[in-house]
C-alpha positions in Angstrom: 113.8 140.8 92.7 116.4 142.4 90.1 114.8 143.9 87.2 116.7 141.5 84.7 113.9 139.2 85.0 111.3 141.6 84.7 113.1 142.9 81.0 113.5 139.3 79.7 109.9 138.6 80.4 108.7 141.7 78.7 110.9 141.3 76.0 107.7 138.9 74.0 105.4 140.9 72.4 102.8 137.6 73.6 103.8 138.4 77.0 103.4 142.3 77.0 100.3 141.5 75.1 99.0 138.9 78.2 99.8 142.1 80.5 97.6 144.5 78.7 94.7 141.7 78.7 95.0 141.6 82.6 95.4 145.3 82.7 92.7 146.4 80.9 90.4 143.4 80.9 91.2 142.2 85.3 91.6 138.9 85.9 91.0 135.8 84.3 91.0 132.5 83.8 94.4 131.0 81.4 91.7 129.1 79.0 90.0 132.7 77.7 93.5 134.7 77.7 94.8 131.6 75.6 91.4 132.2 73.3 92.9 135.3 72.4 96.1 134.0 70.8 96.8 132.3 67.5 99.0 129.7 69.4 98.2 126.4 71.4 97.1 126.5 74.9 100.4 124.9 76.4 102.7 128.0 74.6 100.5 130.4 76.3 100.6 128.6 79.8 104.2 128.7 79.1 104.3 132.6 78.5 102.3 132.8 81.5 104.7 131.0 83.5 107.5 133.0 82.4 105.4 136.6 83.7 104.9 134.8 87.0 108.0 133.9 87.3 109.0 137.6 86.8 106.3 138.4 89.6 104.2 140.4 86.8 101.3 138.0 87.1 100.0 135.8 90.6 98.3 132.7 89.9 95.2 131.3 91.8 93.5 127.6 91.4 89.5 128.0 91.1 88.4 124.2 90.5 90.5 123.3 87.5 91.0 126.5 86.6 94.2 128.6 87.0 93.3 132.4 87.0 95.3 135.0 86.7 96.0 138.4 87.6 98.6 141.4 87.3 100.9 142.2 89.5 102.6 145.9 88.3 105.2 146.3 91.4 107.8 144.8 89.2 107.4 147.5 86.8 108.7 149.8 89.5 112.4 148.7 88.4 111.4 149.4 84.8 110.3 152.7 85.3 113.6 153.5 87.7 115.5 152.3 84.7 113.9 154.5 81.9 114.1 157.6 84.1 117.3 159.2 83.1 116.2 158.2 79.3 113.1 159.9 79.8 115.1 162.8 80.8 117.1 162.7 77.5 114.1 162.3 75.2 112.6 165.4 76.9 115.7 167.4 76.6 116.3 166.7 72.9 112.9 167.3 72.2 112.8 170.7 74.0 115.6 171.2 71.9 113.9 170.4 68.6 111.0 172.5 69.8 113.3 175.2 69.9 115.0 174.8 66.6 111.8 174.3 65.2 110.1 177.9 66.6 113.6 179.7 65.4 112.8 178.0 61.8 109.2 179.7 62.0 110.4 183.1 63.4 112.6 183.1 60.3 110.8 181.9 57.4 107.0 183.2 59.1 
């Protein structure tokens, strides 16, 4: 799976907000992660849908109920992505950190 996917679906703060739920909180059924929303059932099953369509979230039938838990190996592709900007931020922060200690050396 291409990572495109993966970005669009994490793109909804409802979405990245259904991910921490699972994360923190394991799996569950849709009904109780839909209790935690201020929007109708169906727009949460359709939030849903997009993350498993991503492959973020896998989907099991118990009775009527659909249950659902996290799946992170997609976030593998976001992570490779953010590398190299990772990199930056640390350099120009090193940088400022530097700046920074010169400005204290001279006015301390």
């Amino acid at each position: 799976m291409t990572a495109d996917p993966v970005f669009a679906a994490l793109a909804s703060p409802a979405r990245r907000e259904l991910l921490r739920l699972l994360l923190e909180e394991g799996a569950q059924p849709a009904g109780r992660l839909a209790d935690r929303f201020d929007m109708s059932r169906p727009s949460v099953s359709e939030h849903l849908k997009v993350l498993k369509d991503a492959g973020l979230v896998a989907e099991t039938r118990k009775g009527r109920e659909r249950h659902y838990r996290l799946e992170a190996e997609p976030l593998i592709h976001v992570r490779d992505w953010l590398v190299p900007y990772e990199r930056f931020w640390r350099e120009k922060l090193a940088g400022l950190r530097g700046l920074l200690d010169e400005m204290e050396d001279d006015h301390g």
